[in-house]
C-alpha positions as CSV (number, residue, x, y, z in Angstrom):
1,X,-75.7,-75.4,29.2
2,X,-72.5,-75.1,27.7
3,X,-70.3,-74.1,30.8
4,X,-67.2,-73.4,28.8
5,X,-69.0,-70.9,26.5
6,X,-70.8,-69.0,29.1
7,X,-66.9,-68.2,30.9
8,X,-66.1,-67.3,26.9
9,X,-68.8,-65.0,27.2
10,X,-68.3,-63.3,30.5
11,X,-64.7,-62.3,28.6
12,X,-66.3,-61.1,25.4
13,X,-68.8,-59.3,27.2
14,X,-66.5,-56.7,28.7
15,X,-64.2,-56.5,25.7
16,X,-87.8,-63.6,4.3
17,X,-87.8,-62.2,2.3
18,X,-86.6,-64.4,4.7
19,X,-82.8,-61.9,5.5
20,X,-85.8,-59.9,7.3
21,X,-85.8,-62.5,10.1
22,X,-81.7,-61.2,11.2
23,X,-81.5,-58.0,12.3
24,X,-78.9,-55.5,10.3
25,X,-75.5,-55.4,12.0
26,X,-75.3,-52.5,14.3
27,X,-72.3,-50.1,14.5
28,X,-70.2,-50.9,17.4
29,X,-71.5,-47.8,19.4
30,X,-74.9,-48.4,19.1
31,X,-74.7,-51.3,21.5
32,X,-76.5,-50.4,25.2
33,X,-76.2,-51.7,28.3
34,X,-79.5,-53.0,27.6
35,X,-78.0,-55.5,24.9
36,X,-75.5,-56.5,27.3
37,X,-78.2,-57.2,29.3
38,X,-80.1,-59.2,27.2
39,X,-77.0,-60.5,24.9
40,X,-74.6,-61.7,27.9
41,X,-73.9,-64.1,30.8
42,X,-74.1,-61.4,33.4
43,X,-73.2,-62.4,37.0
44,X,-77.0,-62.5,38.0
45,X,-77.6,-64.8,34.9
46,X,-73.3,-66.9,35.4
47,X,-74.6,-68.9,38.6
48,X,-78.1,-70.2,37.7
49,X,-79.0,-73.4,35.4
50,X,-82.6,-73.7,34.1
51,X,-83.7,-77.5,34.5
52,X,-87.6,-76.7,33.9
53,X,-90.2,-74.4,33.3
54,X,-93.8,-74.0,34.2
55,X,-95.5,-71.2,32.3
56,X,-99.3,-70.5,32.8
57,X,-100.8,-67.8,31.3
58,X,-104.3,-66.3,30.4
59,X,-105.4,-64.3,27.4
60,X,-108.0,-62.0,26.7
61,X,-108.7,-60.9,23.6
62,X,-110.7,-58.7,24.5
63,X,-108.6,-55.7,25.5
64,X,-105.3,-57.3,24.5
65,X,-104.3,-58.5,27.9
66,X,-102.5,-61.4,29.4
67,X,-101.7,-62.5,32.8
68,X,-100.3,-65.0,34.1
69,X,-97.0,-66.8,35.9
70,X,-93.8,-68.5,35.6
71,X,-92.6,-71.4,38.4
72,X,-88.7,-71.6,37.1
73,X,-87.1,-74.7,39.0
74,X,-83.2,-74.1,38.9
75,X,-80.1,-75.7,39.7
76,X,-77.6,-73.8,41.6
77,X,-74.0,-73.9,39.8
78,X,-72.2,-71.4,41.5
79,X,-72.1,-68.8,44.3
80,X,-75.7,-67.3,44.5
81,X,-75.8,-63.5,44.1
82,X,-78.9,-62.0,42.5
83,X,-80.7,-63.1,40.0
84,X,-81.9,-61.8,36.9
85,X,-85.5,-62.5,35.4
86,X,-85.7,-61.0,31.9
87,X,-89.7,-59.2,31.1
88,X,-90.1,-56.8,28.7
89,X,-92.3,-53.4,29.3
90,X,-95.0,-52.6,29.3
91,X,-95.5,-55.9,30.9
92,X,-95.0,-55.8,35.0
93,X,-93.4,-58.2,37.3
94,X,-96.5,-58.2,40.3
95,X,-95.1,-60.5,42.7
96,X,-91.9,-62.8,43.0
97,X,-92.0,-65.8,45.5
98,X,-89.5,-68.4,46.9
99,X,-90.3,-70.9,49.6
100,X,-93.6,-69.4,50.1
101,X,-91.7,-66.1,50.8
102,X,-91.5,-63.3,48.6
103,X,-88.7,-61.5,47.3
104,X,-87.5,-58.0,47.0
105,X,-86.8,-57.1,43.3
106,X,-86.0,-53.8,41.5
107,X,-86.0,-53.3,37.6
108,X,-83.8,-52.0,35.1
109,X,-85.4,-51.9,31.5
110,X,-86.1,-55.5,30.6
111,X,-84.4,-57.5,33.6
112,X,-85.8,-57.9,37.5
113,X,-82.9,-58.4,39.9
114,X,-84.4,-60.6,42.3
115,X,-82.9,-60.4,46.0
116,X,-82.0,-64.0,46.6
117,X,-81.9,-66.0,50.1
118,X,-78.6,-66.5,51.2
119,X,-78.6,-69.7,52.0
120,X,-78.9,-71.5,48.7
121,X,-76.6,-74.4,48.1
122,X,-74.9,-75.6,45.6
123,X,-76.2,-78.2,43.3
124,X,-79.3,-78.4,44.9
125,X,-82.7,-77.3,42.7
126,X,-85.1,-74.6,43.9
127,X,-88.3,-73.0,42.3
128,X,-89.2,-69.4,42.1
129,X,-92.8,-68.5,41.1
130,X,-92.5,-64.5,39.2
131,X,-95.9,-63.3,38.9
132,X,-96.9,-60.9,36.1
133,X,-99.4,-59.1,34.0
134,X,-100.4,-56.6,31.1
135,X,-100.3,-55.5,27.6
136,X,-97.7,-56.7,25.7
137,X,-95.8,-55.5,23.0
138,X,-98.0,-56.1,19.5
139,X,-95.8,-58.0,16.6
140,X,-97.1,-55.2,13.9
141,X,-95.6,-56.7,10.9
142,X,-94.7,-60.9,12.5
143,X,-92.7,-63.0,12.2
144,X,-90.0,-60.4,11.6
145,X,-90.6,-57.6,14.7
146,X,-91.7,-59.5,16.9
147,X,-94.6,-59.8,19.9
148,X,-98.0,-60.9,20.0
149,X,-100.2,-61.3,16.8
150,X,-104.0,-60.5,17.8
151,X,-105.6,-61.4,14.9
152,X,-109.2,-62.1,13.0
153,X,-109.4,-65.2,10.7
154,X,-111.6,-64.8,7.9
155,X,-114.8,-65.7,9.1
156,X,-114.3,-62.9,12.0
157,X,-113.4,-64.8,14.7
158,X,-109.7,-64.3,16.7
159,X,-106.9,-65.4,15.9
160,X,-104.1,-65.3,18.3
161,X,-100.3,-66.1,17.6
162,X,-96.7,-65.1,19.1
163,X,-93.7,-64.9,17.2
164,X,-90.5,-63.3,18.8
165,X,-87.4,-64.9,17.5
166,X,-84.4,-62.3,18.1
167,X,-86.7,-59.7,20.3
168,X,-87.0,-62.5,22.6
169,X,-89.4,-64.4,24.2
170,X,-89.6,-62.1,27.4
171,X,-91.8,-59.9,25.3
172,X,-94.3,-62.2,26.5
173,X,-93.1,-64.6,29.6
174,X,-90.8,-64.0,32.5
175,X,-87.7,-65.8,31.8
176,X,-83.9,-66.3,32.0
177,X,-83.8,-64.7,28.1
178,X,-80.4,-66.2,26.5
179,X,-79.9,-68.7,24.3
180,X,-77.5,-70.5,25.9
181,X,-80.1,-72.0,29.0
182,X,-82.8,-74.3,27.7
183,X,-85.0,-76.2,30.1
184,X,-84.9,-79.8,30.4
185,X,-87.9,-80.2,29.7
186,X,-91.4,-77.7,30.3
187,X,-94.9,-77.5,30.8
188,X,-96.8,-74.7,29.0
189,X,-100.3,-74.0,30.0
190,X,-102.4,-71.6,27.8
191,X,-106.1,-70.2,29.1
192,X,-108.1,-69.3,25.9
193,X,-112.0,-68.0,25.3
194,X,-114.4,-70.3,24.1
195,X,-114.5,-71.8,21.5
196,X,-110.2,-70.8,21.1
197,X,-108.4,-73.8,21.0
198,X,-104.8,-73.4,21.5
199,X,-101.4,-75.1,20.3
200,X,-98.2,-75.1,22.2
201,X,-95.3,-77.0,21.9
202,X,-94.9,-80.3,22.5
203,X,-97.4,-82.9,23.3
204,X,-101.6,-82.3,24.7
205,X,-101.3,-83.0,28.2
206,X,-104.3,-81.8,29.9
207,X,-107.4,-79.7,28.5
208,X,-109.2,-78.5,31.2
209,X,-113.0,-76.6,30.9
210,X,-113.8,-73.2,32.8
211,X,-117.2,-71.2,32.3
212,X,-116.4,-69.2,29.4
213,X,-112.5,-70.5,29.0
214,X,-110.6,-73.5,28.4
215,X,-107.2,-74.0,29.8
216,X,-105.0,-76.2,27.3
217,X,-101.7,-77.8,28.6
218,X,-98.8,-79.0,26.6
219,X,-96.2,-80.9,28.0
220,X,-93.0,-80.8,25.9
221,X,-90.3,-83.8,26.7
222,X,-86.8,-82.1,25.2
223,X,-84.9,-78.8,25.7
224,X,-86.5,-76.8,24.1
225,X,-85.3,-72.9,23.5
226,X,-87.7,-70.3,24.8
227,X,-87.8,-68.0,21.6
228,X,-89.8,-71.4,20.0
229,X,-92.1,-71.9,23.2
230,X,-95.4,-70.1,21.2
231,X,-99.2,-69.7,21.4
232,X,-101.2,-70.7,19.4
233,X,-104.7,-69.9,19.1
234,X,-107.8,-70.0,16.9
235,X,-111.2,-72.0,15.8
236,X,-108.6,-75.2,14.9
237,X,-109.4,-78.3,13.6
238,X,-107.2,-81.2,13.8
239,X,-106.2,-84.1,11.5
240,X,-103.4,-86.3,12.3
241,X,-101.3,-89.4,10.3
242,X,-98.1,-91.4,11.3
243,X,-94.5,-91.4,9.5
244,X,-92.0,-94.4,10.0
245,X,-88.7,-93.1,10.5
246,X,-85.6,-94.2,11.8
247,X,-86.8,-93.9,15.7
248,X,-89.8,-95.7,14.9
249,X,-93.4,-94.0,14.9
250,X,-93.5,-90.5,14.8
251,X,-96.9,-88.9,15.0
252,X,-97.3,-85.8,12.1
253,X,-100.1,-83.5,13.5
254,X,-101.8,-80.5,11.7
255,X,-103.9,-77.7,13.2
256,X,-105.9,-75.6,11.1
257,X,-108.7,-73.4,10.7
258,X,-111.8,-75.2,9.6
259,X,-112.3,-73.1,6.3
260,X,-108.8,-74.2,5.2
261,X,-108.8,-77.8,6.0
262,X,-109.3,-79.6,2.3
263,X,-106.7,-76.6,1.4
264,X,-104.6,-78.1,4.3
265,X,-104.7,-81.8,3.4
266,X,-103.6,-81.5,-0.1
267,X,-100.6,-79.1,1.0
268,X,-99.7,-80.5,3.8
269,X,-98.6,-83.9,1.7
270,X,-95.3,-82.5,1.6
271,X,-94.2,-83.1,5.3
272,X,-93.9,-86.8,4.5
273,X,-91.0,-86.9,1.7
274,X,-89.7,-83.9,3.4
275,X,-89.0,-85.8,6.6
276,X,-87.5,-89.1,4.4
277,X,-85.1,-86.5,3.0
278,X,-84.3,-84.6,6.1
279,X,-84.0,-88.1,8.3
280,X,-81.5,-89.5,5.2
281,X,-79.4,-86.9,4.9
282,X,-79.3,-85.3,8.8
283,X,-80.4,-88.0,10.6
284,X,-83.8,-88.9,12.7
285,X,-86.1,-86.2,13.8
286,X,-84.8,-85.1,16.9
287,X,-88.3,-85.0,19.2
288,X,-90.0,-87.8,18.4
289,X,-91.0,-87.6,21.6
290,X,-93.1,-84.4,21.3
291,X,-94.4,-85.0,17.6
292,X,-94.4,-83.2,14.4
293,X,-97.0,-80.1,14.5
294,X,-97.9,-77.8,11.8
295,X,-99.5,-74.9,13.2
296,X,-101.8,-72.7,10.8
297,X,-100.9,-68.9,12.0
298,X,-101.9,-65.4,11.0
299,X,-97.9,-64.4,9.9
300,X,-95.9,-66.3,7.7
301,X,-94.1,-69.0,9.9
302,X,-91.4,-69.8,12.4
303,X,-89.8,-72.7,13.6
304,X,-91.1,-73.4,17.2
305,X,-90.1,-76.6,17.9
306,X,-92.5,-79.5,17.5
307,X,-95.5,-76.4,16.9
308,X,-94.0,-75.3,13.5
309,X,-95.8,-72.2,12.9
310,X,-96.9,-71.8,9.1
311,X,-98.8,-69.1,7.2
312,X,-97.8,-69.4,3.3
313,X,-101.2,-69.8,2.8
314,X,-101.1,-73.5,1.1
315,X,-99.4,-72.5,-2.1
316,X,-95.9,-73.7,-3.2
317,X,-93.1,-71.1,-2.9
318,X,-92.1,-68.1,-0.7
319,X,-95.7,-66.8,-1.1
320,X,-95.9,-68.0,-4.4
321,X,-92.3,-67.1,-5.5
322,X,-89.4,-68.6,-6.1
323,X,-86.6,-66.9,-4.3
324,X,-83.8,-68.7,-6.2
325,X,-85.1,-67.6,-9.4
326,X,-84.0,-71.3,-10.9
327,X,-88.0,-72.9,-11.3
328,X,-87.2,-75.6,-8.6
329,X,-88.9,-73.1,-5.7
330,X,-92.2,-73.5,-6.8
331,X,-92.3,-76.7,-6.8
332,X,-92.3,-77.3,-3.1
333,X,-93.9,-75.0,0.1
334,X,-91.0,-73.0,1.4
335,X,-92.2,-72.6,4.8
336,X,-92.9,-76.0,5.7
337,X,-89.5,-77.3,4.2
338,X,-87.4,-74.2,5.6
339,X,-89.5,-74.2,9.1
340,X,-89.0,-77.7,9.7
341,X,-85.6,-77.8,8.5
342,X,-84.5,-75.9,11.7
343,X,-86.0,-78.7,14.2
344,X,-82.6,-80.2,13.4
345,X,-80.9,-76.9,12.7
346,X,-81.3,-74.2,15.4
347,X,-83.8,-76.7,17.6
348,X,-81.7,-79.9,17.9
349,X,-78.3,-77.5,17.8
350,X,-78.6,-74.4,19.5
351,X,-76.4,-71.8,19.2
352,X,-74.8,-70.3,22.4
353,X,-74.9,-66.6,21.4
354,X,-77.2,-65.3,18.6
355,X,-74.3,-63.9,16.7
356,X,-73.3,-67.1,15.8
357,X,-77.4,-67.4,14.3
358,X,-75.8,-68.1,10.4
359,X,-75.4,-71.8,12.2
360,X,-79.0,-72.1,12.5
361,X,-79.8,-70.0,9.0
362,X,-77.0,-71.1,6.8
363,X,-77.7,-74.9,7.4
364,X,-81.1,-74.3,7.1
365,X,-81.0,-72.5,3.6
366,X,-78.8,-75.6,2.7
367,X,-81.1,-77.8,3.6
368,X,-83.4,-76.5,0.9
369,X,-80.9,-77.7,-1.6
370,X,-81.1,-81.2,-0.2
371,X,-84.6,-81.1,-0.5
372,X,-84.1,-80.2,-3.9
373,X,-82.1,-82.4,-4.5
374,X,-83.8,-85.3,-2.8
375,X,-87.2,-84.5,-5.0
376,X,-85.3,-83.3,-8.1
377,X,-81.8,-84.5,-8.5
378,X,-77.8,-83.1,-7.5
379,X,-77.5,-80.6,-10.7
380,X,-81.2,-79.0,-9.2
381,X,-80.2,-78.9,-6.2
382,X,-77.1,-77.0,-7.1
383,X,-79.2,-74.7,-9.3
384,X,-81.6,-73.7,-6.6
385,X,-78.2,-72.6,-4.4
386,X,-76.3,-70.6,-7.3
387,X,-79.8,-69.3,-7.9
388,X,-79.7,-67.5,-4.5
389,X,-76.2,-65.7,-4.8
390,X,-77.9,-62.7,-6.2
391,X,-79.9,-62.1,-3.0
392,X,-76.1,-62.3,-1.2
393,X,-75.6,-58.7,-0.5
394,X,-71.7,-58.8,0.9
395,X,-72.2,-55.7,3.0
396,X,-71.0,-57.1,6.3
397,X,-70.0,-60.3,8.1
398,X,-72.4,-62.7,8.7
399,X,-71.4,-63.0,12.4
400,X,-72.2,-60.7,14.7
401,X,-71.1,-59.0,18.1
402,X,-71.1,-61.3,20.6
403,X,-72.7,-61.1,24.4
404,X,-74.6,-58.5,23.0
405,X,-77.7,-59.7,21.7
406,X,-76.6,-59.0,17.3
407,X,-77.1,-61.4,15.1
408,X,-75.2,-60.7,12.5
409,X,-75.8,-59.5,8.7
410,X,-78.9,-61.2,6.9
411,X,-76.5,-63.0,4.7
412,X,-76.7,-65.5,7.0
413,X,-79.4,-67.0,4.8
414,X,-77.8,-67.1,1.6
415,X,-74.3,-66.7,1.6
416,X,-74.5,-69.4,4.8
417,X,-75.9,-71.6,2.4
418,X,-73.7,-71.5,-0.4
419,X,-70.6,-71.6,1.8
420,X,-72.0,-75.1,3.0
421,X,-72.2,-75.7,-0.9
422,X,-68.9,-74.4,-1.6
423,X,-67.7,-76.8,1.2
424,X,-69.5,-79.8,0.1
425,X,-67.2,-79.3,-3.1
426,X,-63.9,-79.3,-0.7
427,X,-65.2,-82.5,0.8
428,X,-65.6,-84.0,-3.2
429,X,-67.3,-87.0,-1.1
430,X,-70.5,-86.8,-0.8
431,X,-71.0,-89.8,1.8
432,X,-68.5,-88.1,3.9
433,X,-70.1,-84.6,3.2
434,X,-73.3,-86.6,4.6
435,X,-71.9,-88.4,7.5
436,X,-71.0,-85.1,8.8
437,X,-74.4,-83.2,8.4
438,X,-75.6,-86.6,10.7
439,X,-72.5,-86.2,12.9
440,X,-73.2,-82.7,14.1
441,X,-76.9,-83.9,14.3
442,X,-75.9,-86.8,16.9
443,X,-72.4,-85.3,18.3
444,X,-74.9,-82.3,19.2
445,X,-77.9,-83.6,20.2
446,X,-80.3,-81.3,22.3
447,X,-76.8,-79.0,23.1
448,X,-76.2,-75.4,22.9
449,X,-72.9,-74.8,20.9
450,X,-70.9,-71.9,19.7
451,X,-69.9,-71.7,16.1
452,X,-65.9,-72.9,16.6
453,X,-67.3,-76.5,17.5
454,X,-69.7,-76.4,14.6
455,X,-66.8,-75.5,12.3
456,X,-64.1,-78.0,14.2
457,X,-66.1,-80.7,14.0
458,X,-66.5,-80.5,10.4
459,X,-62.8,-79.7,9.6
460,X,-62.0,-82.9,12.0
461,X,-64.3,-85.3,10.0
462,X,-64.0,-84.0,6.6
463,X,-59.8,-83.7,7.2
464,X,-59.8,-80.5,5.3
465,X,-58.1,-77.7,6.2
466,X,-61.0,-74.9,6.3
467,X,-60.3,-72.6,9.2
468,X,-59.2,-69.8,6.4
469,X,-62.7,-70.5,4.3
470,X,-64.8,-70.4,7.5
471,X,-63.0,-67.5,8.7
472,X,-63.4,-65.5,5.1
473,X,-67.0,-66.2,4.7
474,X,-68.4,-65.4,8.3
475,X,-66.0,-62.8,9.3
476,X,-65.4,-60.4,6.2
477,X,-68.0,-58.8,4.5
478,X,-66.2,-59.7,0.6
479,X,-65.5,-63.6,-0.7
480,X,-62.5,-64.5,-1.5
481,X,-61.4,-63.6,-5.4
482,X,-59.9,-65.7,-7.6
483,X,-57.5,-63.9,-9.8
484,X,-55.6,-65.3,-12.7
485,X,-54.1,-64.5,-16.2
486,X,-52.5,-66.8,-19.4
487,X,-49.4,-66.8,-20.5
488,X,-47.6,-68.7,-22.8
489,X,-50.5,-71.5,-22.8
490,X,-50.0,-71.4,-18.8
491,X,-52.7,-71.0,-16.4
492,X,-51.2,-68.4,-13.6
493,X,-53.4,-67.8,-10.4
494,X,-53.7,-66.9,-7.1
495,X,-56.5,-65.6,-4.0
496,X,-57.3,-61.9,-2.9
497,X,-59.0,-62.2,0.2
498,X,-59.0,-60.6,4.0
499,X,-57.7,-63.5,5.3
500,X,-53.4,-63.0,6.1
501,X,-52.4,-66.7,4.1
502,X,-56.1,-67.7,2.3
503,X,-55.5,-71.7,1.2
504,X,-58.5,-72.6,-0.2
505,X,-58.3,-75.5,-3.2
506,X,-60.9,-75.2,-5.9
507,X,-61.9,-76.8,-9.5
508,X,-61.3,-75.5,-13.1
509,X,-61.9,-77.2,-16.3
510,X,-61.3,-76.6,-19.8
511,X,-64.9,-76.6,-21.1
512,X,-65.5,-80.4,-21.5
513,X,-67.5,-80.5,-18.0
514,X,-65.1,-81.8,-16.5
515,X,-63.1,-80.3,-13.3
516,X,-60.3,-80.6,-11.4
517,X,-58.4,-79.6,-8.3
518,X,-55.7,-77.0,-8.4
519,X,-54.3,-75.1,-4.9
520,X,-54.5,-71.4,-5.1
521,X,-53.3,-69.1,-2.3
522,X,-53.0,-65.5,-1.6
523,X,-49.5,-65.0,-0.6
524,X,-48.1,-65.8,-4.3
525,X,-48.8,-66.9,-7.8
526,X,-48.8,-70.2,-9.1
527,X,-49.3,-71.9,-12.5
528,X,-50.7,-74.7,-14.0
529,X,-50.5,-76.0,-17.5
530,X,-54.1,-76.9,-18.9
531,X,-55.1,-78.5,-21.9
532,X,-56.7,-75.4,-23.3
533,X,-57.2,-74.8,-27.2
534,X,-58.4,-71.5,-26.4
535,X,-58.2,-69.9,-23.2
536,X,-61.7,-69.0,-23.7
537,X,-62.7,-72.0,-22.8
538,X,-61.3,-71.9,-19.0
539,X,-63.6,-72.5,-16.4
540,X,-64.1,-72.5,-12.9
541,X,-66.3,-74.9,-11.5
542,X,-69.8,-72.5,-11.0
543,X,-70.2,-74.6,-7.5
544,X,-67.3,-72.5,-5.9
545,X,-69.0,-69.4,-4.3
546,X,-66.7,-67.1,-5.1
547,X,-65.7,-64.0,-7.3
548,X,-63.6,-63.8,-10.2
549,X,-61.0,-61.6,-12.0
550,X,-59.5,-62.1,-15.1
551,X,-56.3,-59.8,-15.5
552,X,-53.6,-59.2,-18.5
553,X,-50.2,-60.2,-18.8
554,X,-49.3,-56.7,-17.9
555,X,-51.1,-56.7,-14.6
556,X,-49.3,-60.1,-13.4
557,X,-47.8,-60.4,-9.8
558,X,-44.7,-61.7,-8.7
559,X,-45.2,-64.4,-11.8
């Protein structure tokens, strides 16, 4: 756990189409005490580190039921007080147990305060067992509201799946519900009807044989989020092949229905040259330990790690579309190349508070440019990301309110994206640009982070001075505009942006395809002299994300 971010937090707290995945920002008064709840350190949440988790849980189909328990083992950081268990209705908390004595407990919405002993000490681990049962919520339209997915495949039989990024996973487990806490490691134990098989995260540890059940355990190695910890549960098959990478063997496992399985094998070819990419240009795959899984689910997809859930029904595209509208999305299966993408964005790194979620979206839209790119070449690459910018809607800032569970504006995708793309052109070095995708990979390795690190790691190692283009991009609605006018055979420019003193450099070119660097800034107008035979023939490099605005001589500013 990031220890400096949670005291941030305790301060701010008191002061797919894929943009369906990120909620809308809300208006400031909207906020409850119930997303303070769920979006903040709180006192019963400050003192409390979660080393491991041990989640068993039945399921039964039959009446939409699950049951079940959660033995949290915890480190004590600071001065107990109580503690708060996060369980969303209609699902009820039935017992809560310490030391083989229970505990008193009282409920307010989706958090148990749990009466703790008094005695705990500092540093020391302890495990409390919360006990629960009932119907949870249904995910009526997954991945995007969240919940449980109860299902029928297409030969009838059940088909079982959760999905709850951004509702949270308490829709379904007891657990300390912030982003900012992930387990060391976790054991996740799922009891399914015959013939069910189910997939969890991580690695088969134990499959154990009831009557009319089977209990499957899955033992997964790394932190691990709890909004990725999943079931997974239908008549799968299995088939299974290795990758070399850069940490040596990794295993690549795929769990499908049967009916689908020669479907599967064809479409599933793509994980291979996706992981050469994504290992070259962000560096090894970060649970090596736990595998590679493609799970086949009844909704579209989600990342959960090492279980990547995927549901695009074995055709290239967004289900069957190309979102950038450039011809280089079909030629590739979004889902498993954006899914898998966040194992090293939003998996690996973890962001502290969702608000800060563009850091897991925005790298991973980028990242389907370098898989473009990879496959197709740099120019295709950079036509699948200007081929996006008309999905950018510029509404509201991509970050959101922070300690109180918002996530910002969906533009987190797109507009994320391209501002990585626009910053790849600052860099103008593309083995630096590179070396600091890897960086973050390795500086960050299994850690929770807030977006300030993300962004001062990259201004440290790319020696760029970007604080006014991360600032403009995530934290204004607009992007910047580049404004300039001719006269005399002079170039005259300047920025209009939000930001007091926007300095961002950028290319122009006088139609010859080639570009080069001049140093526009909002606070006055400069001038440059190109070799231009007609002014017509001015451009700015189309790689820039950003707006432009030719004016007259008569509309020129402090010139």
């Amino acid at each position: 756990m990031n220890k400096f971010f949670i005291a941030l937090l305790l301060v701010t707290s008191f002061l797919f189409i894929p943009n369906a995945k990120a909620q809308l920002l809300q208006e400031q008064d909207e906020f409850s005490k119930a997303d303070s709840l769920r979006g903040s350190i709180t006192a019963e949440r400050a003192w409390w580190d979660v080393t491991f988790y041990d989640l068993s849980v039945n399921i039964f189909p039959e009446d939409s039921t699950i049951s079940g328990y959660n033995h949290i083992t915890y480190r004590v950081t600071d001065s107990p007080k109580d503690m708060q268990i996060d369980l969303q209705p209609p699902l009820e908390v039935d017992q809560i147990r310490q030391d083989g004595n229970n505990l008193d407990f009282t409920r307010e919405g989706n958090a148990f305060f749990v009466d703790m002993p008094g005695e705990l000490k500092r540093d020391s681990l302890y495990t409390i067992s919360i006990y629960y049962q009932g119907k949870p919520k249904v995910a009526e339209n997954a991945p995007w509201d969240g919940g449980f997915v109860w299902a029928t495949d297409s030969l009838g039989n059940p088909w079982i799946a959760t999905a709850n990024q951004g509702l949270g996973a308490s829709v379904w487990w007891p657990t300390k519900d912030h982003q900012s806490d992930e387990p060391d490691s976790m054991d996740i134990s799922i009891t399914v009807p015959k013939p069910l098989v189910n997939v969890s995260n991580g690695r088969l540890k134990s499959k154990t044989v009831h009557e009319n059940s089977t209990t499957y355990t899955w033992h997964v190695s790394n932190p691990i989020n709890n909004y990725n910890v999943a079931v997974n549960a239908g008549n799968y098959v299995n088939f299974t092949e290795t990758y070399e990478g850069e940490y040596g063997t990794l295993d690549l496992s795929y769990w499908v229905l049967e009916q689908y399985l020669q479907k599967a094998q064809e479409q599933f070819k793509q994980v291979k040259p996706m992981m050469k990419c994504f290992e070259e240009w962000f560096g090894p795959y970060p649970f090596y330990e736990d595998s590679f899984k493609l799970v086949h689910t009844p909704h579209l997809g989600m990342e959960h790690q090492s279980a990547v859930a995927y549901g695009n029904a074995f055709r290239n595209g967004y289900r069957g579309t190309d979102l950038s509208g450039s011809g280089w999305g079909l030629k590739w299966d979004f889902i498993i190349i954006h899914e898998a993408a966040h194992e090293w964005w939003g998996n690996n790194i973890t962001t502290n508070d969702i608000a800060d979620m563009w850091v897991h979206e925005g790298f991973t839209s980028y990242a389907e440019n370098i898989y473009v790119e990879c496959r197709f070449g740099k120019e295709a690459g950079a036509e699948y990301a200007r081929g996006l910018r008309d999905r950018i809607k510029n509404e509201q800032p991509v970050t959101g309110t922070y300690g109180l569970n918002d996530e910002g504006s969906g533009d987190m995708y797109y507009k994320g994206n391209n501002m990585l793309h626009t910053l790849r052109q600052i860099v103008d070095n593309d083995s630096t640009w590179k070396n600091i995708l890897r960086g973050l990979q390795e500086t960050f390795r299994y850690e929770t982070v807030n977006a300030s690190e993300v962004e001062r790691y990259i201004i440290a190692q790319s020696g760029k001075d970007l604080d006014d283009v991360f600032d403009q991009y995530l934290h204004y609605a607009e992007i910047p505009v580049f404004q300039y006018y001719f006269k005399n055979d002079r170039l005259y420019y300047k920025w209009k942006a939000d930001v007091t003193h926007f300095d961002m450099p950028m290319k122009v070119g006088n139609g010859d395809g080639r570009f080069i660097f001049i140093y526009p800034t909002s606070t006055r107008w400069k001038s440059s002299d190109l070799d231009l035979d007609d002014s017509s023939d001015f451009q700015v490099d189309p790689n820039f994300y950003i707006q432009t605005e030719r004016l007259g001589v008569s509309n020129e500013q402090d010139s």
